[in-house]
PQR file of N, CA, C, O and H, with PARSE charges and radii, in Angstrom:
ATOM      1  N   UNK A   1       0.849  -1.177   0.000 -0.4000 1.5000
ATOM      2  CA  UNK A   1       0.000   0.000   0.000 -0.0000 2.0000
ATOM      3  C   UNK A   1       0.894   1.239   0.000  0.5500 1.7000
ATOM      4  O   UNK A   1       1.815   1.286   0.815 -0.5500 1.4000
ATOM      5  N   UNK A   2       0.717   2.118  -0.745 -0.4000 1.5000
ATOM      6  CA  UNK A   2       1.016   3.352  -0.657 -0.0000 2.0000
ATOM      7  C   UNK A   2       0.057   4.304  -0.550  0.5500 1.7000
ATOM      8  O   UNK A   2      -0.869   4.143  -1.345 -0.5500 1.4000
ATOM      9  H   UNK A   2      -0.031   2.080  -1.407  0.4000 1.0000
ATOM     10  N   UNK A   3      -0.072   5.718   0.533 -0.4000 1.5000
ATOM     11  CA  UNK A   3      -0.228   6.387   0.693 -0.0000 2.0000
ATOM     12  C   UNK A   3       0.243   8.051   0.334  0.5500 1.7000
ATOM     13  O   UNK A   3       0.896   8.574   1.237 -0.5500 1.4000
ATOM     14  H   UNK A   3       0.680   5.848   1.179  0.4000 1.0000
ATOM     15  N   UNK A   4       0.028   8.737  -0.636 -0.4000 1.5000
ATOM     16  CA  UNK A   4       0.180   9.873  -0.377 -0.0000 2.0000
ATOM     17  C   UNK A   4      -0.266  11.290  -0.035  0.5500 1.7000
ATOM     18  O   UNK A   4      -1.187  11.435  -0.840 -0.5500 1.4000
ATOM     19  H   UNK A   4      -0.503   8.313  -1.370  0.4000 1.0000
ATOM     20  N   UNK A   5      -0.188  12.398   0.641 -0.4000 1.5000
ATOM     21  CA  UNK A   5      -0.774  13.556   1.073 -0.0000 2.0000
ATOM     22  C   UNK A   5      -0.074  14.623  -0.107  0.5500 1.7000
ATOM     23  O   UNK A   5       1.141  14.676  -0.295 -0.5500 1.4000
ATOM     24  H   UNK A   5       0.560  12.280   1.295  0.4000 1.0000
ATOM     25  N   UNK A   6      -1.067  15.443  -0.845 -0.4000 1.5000
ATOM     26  CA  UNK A   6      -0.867  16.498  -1.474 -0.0000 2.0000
ATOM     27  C   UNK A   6      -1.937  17.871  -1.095  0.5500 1.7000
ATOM     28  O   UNK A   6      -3.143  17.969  -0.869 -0.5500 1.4000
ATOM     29  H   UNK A   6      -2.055  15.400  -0.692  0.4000 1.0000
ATOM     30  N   UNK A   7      -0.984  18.669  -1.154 -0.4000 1.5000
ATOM     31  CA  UNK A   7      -1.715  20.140  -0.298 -0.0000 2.0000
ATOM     32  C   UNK A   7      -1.684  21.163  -1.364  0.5500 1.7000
ATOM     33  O   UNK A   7      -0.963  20.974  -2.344 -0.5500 1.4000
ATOM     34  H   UNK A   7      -0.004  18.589  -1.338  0.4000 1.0000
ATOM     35  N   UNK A   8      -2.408  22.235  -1.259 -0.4000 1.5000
ATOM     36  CA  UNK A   8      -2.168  23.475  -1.968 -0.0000 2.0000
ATOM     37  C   UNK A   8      -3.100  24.010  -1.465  0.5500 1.7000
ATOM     38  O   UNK A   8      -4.078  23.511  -0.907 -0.5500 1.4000
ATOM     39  H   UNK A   8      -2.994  22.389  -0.463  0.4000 1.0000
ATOM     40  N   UNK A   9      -2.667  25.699  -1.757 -0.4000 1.5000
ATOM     41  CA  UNK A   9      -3.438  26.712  -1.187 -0.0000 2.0000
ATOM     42  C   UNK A   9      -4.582  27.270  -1.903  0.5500 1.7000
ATOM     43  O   UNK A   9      -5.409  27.937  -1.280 -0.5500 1.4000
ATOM     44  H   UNK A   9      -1.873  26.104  -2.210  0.4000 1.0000
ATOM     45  N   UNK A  10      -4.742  26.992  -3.541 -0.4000 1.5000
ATOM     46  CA  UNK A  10      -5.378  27.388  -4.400 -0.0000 2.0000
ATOM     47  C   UNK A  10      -6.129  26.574  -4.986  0.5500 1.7000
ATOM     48  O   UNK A  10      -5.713  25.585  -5.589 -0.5500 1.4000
ATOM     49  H   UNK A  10      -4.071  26.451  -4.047  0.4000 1.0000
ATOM     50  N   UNK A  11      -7.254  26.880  -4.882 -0.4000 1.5000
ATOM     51  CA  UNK A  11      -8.919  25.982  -5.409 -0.0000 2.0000
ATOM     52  C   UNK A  11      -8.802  25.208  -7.082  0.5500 1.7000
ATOM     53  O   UNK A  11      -9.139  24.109  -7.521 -0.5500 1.4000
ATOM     54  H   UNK A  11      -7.592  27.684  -4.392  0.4000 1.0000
ATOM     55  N   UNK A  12      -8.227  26.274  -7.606 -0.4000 1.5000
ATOM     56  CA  UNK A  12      -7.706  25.784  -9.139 -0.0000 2.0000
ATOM     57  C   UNK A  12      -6.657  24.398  -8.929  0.5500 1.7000
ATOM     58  O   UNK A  12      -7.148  23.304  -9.207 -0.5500 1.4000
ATOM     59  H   UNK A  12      -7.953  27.167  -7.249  0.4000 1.0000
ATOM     60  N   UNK A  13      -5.396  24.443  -8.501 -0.4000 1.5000
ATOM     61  CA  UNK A  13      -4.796  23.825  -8.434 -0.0000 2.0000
ATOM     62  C   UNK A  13      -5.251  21.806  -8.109  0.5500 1.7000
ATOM     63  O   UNK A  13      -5.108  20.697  -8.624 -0.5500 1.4000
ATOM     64  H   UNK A  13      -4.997  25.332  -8.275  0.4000 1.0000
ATOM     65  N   UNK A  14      -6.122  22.821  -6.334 -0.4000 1.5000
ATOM     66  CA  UNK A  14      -6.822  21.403  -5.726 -0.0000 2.0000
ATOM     67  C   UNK A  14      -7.457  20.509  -7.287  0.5500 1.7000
ATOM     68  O   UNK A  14      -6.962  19.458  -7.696 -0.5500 1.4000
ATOM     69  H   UNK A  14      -6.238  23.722  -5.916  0.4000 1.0000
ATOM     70  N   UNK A  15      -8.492  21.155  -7.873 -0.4000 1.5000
ATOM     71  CA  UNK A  15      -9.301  20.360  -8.372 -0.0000 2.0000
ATOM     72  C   UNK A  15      -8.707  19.744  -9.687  0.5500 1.7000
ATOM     73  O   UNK A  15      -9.028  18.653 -10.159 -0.5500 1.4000
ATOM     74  H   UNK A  15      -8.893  22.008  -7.540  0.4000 1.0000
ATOM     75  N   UNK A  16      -7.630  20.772 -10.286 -0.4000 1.5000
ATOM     76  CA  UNK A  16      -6.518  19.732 -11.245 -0.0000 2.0000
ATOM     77  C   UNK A  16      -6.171  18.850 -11.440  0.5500 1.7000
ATOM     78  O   UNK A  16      -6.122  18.114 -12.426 -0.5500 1.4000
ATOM     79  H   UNK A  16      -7.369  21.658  -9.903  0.4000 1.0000
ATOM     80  N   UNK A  17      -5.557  18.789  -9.429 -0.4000 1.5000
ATOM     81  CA  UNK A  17      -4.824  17.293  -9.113 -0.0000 2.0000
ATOM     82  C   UNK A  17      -5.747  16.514  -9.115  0.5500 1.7000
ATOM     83  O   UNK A  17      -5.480  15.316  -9.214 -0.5500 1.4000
ATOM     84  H   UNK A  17      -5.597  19.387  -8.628  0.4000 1.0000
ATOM     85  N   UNK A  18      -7.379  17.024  -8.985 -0.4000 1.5000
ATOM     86  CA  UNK A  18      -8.138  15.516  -8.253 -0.0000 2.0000
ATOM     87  C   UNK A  18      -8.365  14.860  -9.732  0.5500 1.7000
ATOM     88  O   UNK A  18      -8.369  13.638  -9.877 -0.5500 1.4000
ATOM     89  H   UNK A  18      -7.596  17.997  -8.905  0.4000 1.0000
ATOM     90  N   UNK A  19      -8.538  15.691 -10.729 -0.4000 1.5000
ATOM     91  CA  UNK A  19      -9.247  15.111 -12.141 -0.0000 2.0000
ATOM     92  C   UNK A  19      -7.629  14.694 -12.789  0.5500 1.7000
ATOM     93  O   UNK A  19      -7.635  13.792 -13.626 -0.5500 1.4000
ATOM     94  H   UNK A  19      -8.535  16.684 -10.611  0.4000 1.0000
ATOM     95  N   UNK A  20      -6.529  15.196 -12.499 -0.4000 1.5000
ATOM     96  CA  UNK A  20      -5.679  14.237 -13.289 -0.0000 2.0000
ATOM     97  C   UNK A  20      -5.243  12.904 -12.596  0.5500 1.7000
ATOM     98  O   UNK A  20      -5.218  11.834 -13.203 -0.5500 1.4000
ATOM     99  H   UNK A  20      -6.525  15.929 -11.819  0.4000 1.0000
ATOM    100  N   UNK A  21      -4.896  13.050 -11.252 -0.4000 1.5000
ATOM    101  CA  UNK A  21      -5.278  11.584 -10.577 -0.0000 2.0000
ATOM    102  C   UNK A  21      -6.419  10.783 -10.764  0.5500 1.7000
ATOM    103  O   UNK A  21      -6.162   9.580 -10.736 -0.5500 1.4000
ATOM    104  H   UNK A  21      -4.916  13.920 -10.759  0.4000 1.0000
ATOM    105  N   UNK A  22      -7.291  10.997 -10.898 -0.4000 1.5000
ATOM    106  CA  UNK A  22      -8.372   9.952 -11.253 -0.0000 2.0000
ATOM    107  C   UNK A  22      -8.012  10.034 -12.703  0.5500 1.7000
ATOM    108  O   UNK A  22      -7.446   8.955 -12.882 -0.5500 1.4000
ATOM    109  H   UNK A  22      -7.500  11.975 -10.920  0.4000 1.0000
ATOM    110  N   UNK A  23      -8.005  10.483 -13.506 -0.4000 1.5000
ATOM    111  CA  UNK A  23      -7.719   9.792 -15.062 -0.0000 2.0000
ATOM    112  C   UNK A  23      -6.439   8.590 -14.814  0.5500 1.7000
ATOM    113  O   UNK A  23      -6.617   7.373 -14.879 -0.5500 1.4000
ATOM    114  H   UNK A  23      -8.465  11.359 -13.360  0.4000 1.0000
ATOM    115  N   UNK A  24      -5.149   9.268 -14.524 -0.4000 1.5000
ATOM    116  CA  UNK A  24      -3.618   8.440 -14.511 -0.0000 2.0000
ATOM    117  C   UNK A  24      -4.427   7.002 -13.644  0.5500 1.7000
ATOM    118  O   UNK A  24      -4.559   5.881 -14.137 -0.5500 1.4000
ATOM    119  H   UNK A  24      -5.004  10.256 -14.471  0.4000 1.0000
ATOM    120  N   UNK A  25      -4.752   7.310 -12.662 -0.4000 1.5000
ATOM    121  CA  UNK A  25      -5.249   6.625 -11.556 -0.0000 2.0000
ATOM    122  C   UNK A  25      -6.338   5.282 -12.340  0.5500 1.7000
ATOM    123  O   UNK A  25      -6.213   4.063 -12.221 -0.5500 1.4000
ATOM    124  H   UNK A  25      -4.644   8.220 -12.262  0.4000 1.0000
ATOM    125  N   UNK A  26      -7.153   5.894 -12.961 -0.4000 1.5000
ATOM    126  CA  UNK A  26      -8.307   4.660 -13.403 -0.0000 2.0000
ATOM    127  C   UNK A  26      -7.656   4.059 -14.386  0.5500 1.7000
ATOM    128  O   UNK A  26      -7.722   2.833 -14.477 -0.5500 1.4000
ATOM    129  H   UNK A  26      -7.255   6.884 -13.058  0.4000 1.0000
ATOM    130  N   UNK A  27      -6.823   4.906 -15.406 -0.4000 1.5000
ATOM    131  CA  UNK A  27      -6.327   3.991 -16.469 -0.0000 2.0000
ATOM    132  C   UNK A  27      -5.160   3.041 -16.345  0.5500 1.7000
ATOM    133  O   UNK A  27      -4.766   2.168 -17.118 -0.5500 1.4000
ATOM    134  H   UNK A  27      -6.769   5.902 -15.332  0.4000 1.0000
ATOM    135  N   UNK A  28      -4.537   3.595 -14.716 -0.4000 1.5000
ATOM    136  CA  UNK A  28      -3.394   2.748 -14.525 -0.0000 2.0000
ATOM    137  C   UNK A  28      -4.100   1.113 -13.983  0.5500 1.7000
ATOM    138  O   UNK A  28      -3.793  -0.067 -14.154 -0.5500 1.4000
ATOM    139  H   UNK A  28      -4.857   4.304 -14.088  0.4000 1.0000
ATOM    140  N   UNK A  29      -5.102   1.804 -13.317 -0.4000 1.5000
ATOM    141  CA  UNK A  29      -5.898   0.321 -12.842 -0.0000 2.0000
ATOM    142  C   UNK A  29      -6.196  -0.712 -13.948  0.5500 1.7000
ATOM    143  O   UNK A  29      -5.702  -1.837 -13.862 -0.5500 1.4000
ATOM    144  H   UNK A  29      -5.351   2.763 -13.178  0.4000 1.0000
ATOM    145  N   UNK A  30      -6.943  -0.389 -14.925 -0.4000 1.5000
ATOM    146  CA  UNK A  30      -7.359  -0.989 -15.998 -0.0000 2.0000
ATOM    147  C   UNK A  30      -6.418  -1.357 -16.595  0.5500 1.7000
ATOM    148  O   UNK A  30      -6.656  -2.361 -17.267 -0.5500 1.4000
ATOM    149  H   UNK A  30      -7.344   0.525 -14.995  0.4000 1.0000
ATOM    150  N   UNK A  31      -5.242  -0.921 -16.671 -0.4000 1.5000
ATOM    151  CA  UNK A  31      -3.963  -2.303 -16.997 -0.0000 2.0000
ATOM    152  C   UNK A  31      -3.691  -2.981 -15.988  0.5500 1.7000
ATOM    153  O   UNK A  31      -3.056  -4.007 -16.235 -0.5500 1.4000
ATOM    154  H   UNK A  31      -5.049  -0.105 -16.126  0.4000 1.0000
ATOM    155  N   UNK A  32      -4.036  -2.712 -14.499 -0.4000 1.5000
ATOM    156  CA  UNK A  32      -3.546  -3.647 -13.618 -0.0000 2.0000
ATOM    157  C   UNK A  32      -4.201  -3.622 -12.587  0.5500 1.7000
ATOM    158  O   UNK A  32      -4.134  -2.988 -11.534 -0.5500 1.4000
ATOM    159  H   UNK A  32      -4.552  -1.879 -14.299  0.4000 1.0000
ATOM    160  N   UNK A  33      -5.201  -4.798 -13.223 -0.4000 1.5000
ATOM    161  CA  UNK A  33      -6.686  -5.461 -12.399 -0.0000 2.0000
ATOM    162  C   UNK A  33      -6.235  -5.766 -11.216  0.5500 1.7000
ATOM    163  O   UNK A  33      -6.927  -5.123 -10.427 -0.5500 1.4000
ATOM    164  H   UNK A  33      -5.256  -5.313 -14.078  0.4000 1.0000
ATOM    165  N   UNK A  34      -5.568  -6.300 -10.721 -0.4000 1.5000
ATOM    166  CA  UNK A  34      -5.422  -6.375  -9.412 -0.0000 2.0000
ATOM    167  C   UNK A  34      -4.946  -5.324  -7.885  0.5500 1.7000
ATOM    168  O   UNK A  34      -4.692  -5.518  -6.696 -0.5500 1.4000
ATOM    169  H   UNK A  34      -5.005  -6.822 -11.362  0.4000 1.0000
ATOM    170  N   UNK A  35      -5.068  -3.757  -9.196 -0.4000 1.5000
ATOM    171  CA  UNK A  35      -4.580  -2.840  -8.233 -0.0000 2.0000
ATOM    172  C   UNK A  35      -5.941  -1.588  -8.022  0.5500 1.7000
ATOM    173  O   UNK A  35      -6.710  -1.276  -8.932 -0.5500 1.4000
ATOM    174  H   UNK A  35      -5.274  -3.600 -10.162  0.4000 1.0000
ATOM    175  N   UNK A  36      -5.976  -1.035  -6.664 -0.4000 1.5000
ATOM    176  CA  UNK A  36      -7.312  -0.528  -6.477 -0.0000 2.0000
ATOM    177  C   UNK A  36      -6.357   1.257  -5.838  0.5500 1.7000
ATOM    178  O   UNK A  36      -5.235   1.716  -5.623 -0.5500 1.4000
ATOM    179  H   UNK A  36      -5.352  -1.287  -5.925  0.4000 1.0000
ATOM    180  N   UNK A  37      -7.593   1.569  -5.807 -0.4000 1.5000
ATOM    181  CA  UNK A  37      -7.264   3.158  -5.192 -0.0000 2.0000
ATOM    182  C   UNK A  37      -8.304   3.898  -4.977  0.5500 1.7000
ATOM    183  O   UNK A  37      -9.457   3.666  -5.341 -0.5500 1.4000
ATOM    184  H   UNK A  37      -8.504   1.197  -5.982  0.4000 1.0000
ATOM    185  N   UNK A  38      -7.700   5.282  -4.061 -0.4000 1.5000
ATOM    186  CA  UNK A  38      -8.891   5.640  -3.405 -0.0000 2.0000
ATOM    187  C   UNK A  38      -8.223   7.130  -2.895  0.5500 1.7000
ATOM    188  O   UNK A  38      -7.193   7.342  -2.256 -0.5500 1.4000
ATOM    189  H   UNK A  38      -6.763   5.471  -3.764  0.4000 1.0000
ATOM    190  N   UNK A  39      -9.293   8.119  -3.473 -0.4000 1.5000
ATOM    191  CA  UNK A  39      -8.921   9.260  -3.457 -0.0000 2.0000
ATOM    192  C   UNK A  39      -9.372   9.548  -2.123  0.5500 1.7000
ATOM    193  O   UNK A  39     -10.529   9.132  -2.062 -0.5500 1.4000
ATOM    194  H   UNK A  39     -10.130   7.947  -3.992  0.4000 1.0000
ATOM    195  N   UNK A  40      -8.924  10.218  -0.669 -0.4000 1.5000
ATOM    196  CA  UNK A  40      -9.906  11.520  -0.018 -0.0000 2.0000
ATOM    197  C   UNK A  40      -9.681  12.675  -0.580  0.5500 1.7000
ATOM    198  O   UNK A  40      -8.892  12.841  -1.510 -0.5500 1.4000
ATOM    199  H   UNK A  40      -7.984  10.556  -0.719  0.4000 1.0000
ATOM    200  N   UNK A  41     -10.544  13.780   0.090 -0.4000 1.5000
ATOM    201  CA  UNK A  41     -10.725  15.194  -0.690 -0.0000 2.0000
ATOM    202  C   UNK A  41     -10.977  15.425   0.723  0.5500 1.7000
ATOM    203  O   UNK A  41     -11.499  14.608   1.481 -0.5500 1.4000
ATOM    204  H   UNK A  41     -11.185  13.645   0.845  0.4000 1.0000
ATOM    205  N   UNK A  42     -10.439  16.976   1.131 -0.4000 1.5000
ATOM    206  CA  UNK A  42      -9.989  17.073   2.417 -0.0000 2.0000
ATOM    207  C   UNK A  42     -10.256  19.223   1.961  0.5500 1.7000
ATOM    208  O   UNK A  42      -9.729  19.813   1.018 -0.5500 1.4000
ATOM    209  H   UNK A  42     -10.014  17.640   0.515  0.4000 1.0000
ATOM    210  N   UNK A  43     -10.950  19.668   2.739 -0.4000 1.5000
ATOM    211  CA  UNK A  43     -10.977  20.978   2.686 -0.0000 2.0000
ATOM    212  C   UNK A  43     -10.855  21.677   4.473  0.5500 1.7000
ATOM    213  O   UNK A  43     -11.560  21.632   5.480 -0.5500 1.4000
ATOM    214  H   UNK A  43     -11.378  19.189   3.505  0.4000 1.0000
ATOM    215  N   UNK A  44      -9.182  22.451   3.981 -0.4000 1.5000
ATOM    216  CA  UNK A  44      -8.841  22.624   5.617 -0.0000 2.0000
ATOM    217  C   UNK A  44      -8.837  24.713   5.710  0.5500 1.7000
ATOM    218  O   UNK A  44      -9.194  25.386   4.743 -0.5500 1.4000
ATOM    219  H   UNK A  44      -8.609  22.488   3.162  0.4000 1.0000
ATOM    220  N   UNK A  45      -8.459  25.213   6.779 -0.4000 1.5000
ATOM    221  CA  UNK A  45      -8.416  26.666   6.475 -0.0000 2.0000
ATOM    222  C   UNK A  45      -7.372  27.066   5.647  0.5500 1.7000
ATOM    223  O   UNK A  45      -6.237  27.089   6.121 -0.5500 1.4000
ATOM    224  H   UNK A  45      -8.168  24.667   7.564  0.4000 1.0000
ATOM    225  N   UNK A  46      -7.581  27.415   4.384 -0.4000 1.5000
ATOM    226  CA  UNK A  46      -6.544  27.866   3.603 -0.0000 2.0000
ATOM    227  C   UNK A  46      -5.497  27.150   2.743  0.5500 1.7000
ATOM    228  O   UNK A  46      -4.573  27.411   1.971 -0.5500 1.4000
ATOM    229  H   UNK A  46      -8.503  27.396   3.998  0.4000 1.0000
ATOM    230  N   UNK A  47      -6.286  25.858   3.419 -0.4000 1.5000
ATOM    231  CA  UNK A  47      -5.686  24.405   1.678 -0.0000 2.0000
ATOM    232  C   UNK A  47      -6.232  23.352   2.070  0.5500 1.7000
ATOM    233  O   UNK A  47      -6.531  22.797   3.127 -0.5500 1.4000
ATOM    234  H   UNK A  47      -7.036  25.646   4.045  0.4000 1.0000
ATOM    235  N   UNK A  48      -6.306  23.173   0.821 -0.4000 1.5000
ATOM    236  CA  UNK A  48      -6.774  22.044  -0.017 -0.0000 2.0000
ATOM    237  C   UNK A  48      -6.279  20.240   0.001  0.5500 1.7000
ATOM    238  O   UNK A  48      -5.423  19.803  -0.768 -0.5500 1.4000
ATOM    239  H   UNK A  48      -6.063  23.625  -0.038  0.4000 1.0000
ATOM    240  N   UNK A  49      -6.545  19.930   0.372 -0.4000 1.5000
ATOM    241  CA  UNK A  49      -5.966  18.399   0.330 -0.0000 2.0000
ATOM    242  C   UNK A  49      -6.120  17.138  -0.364  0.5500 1.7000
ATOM    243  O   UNK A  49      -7.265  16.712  -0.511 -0.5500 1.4000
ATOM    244  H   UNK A  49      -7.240  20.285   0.997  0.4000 1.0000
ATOM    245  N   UNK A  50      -5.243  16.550  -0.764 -0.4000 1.5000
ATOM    246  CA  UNK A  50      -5.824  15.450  -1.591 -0.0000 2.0000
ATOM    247  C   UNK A  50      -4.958  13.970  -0.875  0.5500 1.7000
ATOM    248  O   UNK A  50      -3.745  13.860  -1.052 -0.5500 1.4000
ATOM    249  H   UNK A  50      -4.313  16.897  -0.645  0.4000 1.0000
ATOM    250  N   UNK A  51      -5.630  13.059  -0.192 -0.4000 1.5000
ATOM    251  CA  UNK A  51      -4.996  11.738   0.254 -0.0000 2.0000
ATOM    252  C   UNK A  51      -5.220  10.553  -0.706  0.5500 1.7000
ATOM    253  O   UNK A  51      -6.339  10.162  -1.037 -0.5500 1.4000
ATOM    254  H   UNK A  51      -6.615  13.149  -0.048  0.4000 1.0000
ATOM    255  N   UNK A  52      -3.968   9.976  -1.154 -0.4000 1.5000
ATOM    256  CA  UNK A  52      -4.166   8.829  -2.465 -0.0000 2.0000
ATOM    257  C   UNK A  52      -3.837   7.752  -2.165  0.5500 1.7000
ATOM    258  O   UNK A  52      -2.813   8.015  -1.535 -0.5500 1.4000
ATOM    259  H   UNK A  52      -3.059  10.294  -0.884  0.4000 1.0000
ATOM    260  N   UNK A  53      -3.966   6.359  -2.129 -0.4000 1.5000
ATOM    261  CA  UNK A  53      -4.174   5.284  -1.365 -0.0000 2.0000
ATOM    262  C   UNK A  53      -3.805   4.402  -2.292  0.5500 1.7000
ATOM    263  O   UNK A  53      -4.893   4.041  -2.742 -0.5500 1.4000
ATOM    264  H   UNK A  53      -4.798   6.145  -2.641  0.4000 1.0000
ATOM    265  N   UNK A  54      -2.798   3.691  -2.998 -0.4000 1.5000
ATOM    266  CA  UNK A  54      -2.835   2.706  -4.007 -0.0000 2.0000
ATOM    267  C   UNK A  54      -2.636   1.499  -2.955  0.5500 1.7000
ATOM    268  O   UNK A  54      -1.885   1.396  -1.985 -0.5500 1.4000
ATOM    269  H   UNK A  54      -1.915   3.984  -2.633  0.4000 1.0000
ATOM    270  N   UNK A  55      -3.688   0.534  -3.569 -0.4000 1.5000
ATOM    271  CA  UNK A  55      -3.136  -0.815  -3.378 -0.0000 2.0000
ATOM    272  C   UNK A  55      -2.970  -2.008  -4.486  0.5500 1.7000
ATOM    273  O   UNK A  55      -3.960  -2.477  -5.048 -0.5500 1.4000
ATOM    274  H   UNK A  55      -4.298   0.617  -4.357  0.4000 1.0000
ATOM    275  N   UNK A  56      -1.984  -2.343  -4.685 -0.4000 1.5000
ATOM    276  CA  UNK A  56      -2.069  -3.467  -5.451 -0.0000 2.0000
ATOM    277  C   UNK A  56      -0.743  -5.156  -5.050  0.5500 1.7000
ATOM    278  O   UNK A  56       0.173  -5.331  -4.246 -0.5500 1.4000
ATOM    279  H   UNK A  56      -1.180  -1.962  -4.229  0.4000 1.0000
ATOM    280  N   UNK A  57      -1.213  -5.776  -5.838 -0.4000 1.5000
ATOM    281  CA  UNK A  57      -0.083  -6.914  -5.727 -0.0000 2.0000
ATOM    282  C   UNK A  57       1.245  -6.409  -6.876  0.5500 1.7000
ATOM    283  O   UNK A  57       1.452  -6.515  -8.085 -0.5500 1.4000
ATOM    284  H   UNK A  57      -1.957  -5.634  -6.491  0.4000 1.0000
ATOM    285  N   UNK A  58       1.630  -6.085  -6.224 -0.4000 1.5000
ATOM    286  CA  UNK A  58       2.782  -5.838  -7.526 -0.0000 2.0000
ATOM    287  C   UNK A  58       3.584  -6.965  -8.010  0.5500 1.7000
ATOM    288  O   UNK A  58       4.415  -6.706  -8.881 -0.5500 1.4000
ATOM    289  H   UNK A  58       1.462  -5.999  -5.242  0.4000 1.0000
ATOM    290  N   UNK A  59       3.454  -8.424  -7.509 -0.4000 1.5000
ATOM    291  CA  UNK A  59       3.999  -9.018  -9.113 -0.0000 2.0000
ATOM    292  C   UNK A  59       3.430  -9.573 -10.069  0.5500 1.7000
ATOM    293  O   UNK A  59       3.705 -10.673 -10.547 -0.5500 1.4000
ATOM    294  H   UNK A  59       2.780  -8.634  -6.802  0.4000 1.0000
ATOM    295  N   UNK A  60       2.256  -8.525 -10.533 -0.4000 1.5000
ATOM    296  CA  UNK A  60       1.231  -8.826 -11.500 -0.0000 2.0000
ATOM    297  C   UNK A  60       1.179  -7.536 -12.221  0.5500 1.7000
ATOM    298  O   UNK A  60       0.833  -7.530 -13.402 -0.5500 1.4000
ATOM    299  H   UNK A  60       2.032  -7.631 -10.144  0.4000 1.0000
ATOM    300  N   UNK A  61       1.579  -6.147 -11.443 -0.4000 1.5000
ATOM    301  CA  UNK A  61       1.528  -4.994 -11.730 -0.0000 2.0000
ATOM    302  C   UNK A  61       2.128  -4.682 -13.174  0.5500 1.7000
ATOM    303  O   UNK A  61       3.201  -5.223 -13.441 -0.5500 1.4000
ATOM    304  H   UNK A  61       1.860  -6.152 -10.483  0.4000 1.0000
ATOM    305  N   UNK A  62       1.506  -3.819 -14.176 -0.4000 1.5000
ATOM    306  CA  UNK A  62       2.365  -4.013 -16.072 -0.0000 2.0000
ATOM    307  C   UNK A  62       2.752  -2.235 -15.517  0.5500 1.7000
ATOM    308  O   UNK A  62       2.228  -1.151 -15.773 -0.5500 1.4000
ATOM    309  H   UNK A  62       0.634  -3.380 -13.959  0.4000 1.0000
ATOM    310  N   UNK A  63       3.556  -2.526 -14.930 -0.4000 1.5000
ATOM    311  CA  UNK A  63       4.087  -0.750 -14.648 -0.0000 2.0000
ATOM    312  C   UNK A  63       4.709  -0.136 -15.916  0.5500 1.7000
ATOM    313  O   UNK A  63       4.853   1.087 -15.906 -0.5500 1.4000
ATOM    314  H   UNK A  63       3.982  -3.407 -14.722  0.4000 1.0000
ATOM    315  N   UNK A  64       5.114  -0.855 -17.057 -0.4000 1.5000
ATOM    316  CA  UNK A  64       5.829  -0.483 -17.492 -0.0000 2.0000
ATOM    317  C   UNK A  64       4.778   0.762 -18.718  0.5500 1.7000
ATOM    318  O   UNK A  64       5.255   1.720 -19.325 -0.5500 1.4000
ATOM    319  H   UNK A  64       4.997  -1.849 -17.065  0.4000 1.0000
ATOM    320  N   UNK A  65       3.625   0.391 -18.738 -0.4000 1.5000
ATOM    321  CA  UNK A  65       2.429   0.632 -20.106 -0.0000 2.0000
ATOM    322  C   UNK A  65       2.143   2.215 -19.958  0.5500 1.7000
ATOM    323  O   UNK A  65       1.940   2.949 -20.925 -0.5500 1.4000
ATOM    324  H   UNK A  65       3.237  -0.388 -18.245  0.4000 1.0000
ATOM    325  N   UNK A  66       2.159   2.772 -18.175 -0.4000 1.5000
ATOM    326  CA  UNK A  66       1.837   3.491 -18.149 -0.0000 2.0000
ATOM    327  C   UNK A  66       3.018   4.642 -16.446  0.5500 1.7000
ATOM    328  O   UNK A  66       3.577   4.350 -15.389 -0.5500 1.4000
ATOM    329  H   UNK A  66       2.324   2.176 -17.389  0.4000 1.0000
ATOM    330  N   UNK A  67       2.796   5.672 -17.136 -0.4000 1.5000
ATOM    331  CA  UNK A  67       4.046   6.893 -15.997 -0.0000 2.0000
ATOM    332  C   UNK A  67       3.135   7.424 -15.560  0.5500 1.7000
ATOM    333  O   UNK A  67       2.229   7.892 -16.250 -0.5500 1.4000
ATOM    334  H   UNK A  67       2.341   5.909 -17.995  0.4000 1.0000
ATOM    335  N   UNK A  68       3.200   7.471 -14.006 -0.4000 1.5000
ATOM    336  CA  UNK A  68       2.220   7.972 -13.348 -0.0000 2.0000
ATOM    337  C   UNK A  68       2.966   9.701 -13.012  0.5500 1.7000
ATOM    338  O   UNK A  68       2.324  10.539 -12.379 -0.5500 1.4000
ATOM    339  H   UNK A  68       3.935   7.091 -13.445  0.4000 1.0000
TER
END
């Protein structure tokens, strides 16, 4: 499992990251069925948060098809 926390102060920015992570994010899945994920969306005083959650089996993972 990996976890990561991404912050910013600006509303534009926040909602960038959430729609290009879910694209990279769904299409990375769909080459590699056995891996799942899971966005939070986090609104704090003065930023924005995004928590990203991959899980997969990685020796099934085709990392190579797609750069996250």
């Amino acid at each position: 499992m990996i976890r990561t926390k991404f912050a910013t102060s600006k509303v534009y920015d926040w909602v960038s990251m959430m729609i290009e992570f879910e694209d990279k994010l769904t299409l990375w899945c769909s080459e590699n069925t056995n891996a799942t994920y899971e966005m939070d969306v986090y609104v704090g005083e003065g930023e924005y948060y995004l928590i990203v959650t991959v899980e997969s089996d990685e020796t099934d993972n085709n990392t190579n098809k797609l750069r996250l």
